[in-house]
mmCIF file as gemmi writes it, N, C-alpha and C atoms, coordinates in Angstrom:
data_model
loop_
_atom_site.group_PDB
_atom_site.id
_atom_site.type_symbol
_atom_site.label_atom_id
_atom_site.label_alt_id
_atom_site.label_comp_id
_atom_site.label_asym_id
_atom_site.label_entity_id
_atom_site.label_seq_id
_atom_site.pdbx_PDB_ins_code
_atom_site.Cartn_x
_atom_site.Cartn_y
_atom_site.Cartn_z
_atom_site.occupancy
_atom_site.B_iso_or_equiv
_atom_site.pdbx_formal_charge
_atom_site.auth_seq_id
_atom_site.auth_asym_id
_atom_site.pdbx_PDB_model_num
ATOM 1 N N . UNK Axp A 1 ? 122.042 138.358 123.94 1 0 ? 1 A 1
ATOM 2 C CA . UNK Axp A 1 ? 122.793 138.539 122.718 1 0 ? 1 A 1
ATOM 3 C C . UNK Axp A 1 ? 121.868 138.597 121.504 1 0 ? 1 A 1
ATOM 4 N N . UNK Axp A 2 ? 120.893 137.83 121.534 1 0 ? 2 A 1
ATOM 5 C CA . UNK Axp A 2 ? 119.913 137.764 120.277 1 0 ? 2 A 1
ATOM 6 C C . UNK Axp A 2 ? 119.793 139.234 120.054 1 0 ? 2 A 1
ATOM 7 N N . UNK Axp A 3 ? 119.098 140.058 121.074 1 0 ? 3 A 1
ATOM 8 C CA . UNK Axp A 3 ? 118.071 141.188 120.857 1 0 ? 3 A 1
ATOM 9 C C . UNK Axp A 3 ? 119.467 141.877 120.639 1 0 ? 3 A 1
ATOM 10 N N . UNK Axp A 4 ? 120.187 142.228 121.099 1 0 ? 4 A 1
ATOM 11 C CA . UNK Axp A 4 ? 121.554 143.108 120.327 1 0 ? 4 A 1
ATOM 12 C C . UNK Axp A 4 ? 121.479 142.638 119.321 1 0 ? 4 A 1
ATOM 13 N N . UNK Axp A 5 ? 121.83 141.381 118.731 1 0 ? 5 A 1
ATOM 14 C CA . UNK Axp A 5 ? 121.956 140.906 117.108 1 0 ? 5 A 1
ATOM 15 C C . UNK Axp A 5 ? 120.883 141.829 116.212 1 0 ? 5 A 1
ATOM 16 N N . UNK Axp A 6 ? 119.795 141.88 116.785 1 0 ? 6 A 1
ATOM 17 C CA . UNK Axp A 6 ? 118.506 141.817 116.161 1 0 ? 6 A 1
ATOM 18 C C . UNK Axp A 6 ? 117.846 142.898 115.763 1 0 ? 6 A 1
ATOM 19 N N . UNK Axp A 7 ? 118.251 143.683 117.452 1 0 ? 7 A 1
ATOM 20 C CA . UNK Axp A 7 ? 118.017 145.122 117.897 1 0 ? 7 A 1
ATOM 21 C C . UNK Axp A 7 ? 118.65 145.83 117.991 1 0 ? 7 A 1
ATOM 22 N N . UNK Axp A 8 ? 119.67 145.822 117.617 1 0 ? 8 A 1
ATOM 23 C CA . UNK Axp A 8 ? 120.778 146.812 117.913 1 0 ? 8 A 1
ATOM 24 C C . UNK Axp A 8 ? 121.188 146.577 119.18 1 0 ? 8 A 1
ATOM 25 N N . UNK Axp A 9 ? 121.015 146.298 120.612 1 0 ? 9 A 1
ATOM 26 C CA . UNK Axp A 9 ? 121.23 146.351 121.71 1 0 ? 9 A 1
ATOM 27 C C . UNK Axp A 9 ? 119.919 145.994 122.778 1 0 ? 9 A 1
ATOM 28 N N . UNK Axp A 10 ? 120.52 145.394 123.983 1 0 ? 10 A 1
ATOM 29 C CA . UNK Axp A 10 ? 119.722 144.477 124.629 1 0 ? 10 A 1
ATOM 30 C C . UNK Axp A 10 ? 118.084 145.348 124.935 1 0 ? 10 A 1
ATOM 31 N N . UNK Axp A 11 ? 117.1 144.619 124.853 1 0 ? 11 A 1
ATOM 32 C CA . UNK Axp A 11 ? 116.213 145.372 125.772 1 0 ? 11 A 1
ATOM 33 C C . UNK Axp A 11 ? 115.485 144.847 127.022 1 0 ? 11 A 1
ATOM 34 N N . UNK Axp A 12 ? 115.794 143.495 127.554 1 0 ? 12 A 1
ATOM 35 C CA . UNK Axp A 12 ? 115.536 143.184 128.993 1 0 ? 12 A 1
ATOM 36 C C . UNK Axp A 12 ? 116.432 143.235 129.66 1 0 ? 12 A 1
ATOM 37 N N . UNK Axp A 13 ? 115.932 143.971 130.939 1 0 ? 13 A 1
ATOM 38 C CA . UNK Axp A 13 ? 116.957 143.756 131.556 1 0 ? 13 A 1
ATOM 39 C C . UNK Axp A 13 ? 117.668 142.386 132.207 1 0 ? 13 A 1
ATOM 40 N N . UNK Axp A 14 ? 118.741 142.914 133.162 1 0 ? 14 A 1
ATOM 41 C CA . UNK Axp A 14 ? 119.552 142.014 133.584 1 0 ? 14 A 1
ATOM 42 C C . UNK Axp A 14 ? 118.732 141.757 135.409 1 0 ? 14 A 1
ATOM 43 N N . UNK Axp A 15 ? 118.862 140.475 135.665 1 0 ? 15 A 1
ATOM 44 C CA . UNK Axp A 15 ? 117.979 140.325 136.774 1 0 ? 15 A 1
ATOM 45 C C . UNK Axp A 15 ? 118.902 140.893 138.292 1 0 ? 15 A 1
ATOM 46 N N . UNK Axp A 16 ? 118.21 140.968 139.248 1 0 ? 16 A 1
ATOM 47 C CA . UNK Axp A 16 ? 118.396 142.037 140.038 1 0 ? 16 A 1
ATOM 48 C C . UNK Axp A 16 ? 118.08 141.382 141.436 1 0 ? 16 A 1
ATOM 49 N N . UNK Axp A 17 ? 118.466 142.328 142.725 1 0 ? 17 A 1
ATOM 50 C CA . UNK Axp A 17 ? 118.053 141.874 144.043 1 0 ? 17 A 1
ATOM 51 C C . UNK Axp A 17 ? 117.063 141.657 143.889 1 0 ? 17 A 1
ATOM 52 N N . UNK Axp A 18 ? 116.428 140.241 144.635 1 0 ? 18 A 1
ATOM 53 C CA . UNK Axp A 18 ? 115.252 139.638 144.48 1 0 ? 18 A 1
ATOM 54 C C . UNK Axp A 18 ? 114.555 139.002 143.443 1 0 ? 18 A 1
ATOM 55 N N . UNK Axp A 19 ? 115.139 139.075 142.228 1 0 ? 19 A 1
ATOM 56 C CA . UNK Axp A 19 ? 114.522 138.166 141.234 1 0 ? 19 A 1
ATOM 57 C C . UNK Axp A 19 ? 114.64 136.788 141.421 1 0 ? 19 A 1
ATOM 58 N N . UNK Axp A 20 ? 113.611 136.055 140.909 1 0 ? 20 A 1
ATOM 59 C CA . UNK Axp A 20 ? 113.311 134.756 141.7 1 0 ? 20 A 1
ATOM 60 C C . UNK Axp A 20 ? 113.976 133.998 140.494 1 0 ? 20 A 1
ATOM 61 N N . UNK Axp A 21 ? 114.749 133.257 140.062 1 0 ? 21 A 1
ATOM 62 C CA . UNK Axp A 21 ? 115.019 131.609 139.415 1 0 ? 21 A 1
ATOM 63 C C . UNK Axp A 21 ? 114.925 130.181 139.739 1 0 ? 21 A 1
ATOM 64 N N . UNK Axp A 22 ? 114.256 129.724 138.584 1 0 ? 22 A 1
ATOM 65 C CA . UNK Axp A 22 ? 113.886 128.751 138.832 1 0 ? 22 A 1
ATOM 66 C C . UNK Axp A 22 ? 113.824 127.814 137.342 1 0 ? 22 A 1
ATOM 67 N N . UNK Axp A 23 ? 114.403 126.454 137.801 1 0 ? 23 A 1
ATOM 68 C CA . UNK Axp A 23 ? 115.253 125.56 136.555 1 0 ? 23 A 1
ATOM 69 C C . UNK Axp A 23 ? 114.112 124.139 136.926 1 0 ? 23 A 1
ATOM 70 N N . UNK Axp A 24 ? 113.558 123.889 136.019 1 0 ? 24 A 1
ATOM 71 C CA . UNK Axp A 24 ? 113.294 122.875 136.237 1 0 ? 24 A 1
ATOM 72 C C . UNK Axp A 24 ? 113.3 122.03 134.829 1 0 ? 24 A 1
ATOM 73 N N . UNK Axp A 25 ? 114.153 120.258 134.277 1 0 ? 25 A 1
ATOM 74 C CA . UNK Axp A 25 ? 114.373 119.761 133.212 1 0 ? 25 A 1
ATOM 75 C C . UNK Axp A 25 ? 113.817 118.403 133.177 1 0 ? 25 A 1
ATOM 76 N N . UNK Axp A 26 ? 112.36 118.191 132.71 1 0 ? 26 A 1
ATOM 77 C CA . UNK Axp A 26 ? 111.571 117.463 132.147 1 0 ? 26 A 1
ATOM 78 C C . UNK Axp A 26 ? 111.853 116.627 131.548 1 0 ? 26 A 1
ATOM 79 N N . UNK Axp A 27 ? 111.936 115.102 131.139 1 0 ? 27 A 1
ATOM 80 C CA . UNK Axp A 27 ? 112.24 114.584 129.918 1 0 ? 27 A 1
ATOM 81 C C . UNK Axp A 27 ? 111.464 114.468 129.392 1 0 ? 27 A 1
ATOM 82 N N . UNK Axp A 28 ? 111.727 113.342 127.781 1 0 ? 28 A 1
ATOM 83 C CA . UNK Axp A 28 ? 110.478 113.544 126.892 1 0 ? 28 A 1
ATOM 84 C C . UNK Axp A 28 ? 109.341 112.788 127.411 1 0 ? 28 A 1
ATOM 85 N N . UNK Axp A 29 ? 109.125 112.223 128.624 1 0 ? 29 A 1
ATOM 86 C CA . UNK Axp A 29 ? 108.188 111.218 129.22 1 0 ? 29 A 1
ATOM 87 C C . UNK Axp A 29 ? 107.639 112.692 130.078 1 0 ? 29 A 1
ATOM 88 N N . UNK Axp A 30 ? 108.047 113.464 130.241 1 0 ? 30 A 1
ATOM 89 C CA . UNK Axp A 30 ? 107.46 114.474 131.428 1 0 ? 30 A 1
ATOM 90 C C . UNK Axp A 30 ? 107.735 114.532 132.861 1 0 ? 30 A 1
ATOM 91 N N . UNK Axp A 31 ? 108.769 113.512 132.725 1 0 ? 31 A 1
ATOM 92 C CA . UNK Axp A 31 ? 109.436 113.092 134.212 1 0 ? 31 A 1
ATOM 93 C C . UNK Axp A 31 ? 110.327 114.033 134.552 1 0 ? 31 A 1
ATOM 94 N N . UNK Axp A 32 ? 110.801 114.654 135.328 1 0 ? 32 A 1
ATOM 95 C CA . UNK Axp A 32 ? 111.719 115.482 136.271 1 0 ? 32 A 1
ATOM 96 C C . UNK Axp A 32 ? 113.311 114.416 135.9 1 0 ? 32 A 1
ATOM 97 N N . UNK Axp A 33 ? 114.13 115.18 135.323 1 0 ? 33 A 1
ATOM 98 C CA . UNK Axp A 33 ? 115.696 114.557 135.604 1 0 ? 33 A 1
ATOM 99 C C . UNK Axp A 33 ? 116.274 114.942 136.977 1 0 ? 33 A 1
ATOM 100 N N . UNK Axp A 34 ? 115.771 115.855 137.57 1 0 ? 34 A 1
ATOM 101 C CA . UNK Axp A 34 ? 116.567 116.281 138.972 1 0 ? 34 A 1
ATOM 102 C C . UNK Axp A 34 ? 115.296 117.199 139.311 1 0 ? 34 A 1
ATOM 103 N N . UNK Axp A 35 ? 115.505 117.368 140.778 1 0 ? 35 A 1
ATOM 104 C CA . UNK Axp A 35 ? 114.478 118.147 141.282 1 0 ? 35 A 1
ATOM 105 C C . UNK Axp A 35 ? 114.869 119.516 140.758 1 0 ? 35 A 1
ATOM 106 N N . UNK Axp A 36 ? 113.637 120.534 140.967 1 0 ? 36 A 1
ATOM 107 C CA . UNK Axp A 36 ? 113.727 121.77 140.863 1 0 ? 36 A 1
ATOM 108 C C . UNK Axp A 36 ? 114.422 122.948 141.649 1 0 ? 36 A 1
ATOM 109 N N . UNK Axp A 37 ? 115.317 123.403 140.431 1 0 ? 37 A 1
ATOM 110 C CA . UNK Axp A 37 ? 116.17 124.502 141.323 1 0 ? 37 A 1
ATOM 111 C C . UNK Axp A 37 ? 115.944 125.873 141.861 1 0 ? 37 A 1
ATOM 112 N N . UNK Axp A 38 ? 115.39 126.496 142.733 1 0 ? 38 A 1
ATOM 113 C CA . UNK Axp A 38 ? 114.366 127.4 142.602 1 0 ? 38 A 1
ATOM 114 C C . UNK Axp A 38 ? 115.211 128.414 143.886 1 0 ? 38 A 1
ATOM 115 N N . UNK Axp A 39 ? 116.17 129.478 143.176 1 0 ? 39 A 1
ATOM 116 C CA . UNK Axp A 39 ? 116.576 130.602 143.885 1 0 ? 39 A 1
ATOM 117 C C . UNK Axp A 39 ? 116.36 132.059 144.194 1 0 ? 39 A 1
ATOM 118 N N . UNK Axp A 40 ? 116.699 133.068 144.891 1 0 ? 40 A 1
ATOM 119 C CA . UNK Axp A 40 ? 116.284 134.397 144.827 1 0 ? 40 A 1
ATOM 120 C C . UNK Axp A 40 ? 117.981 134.844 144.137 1 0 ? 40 A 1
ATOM 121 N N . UNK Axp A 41 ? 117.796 135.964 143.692 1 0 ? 41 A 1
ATOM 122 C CA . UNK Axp A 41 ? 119.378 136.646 143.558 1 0 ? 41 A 1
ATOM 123 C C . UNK Axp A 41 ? 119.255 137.568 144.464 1 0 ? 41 A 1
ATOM 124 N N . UNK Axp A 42 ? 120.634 137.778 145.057 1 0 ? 42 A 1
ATOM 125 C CA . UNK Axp A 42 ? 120.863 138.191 146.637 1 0 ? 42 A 1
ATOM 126 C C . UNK Axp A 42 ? 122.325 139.228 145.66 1 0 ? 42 A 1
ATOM 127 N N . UNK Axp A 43 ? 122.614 140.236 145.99 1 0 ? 43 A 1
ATOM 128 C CA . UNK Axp A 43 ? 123.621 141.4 145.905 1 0 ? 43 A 1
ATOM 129 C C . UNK Axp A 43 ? 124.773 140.731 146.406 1 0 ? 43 A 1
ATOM 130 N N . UNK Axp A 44 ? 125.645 140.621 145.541 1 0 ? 44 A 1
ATOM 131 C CA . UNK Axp A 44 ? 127.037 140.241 146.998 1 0 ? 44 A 1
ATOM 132 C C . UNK Axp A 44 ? 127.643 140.893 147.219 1 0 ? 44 A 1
């Protein structure tokens, strides 16, 4: 939404078969709140 705001319209794309994600949330000590979530995107 930014780059539309910004740019007129998006310019990255949208992620795709096989793009990898991955979440991982640190606190302010540097400690892990939950382990890391680390997926592929699969087509359904």
């Amino acid at each position: 939404m930014i780059e539309t705001i910004e740019q007129g319209a998006p310019k990255t794309d949208f992620m795709k078969d096989g793009d990898r994600v991955r979440v991982e949330m640190p606190d302010r000590h540097g400690a892990f709140v939950f382990g890391a979530i680390d997926q592929r995107v699969r087509r359904g």
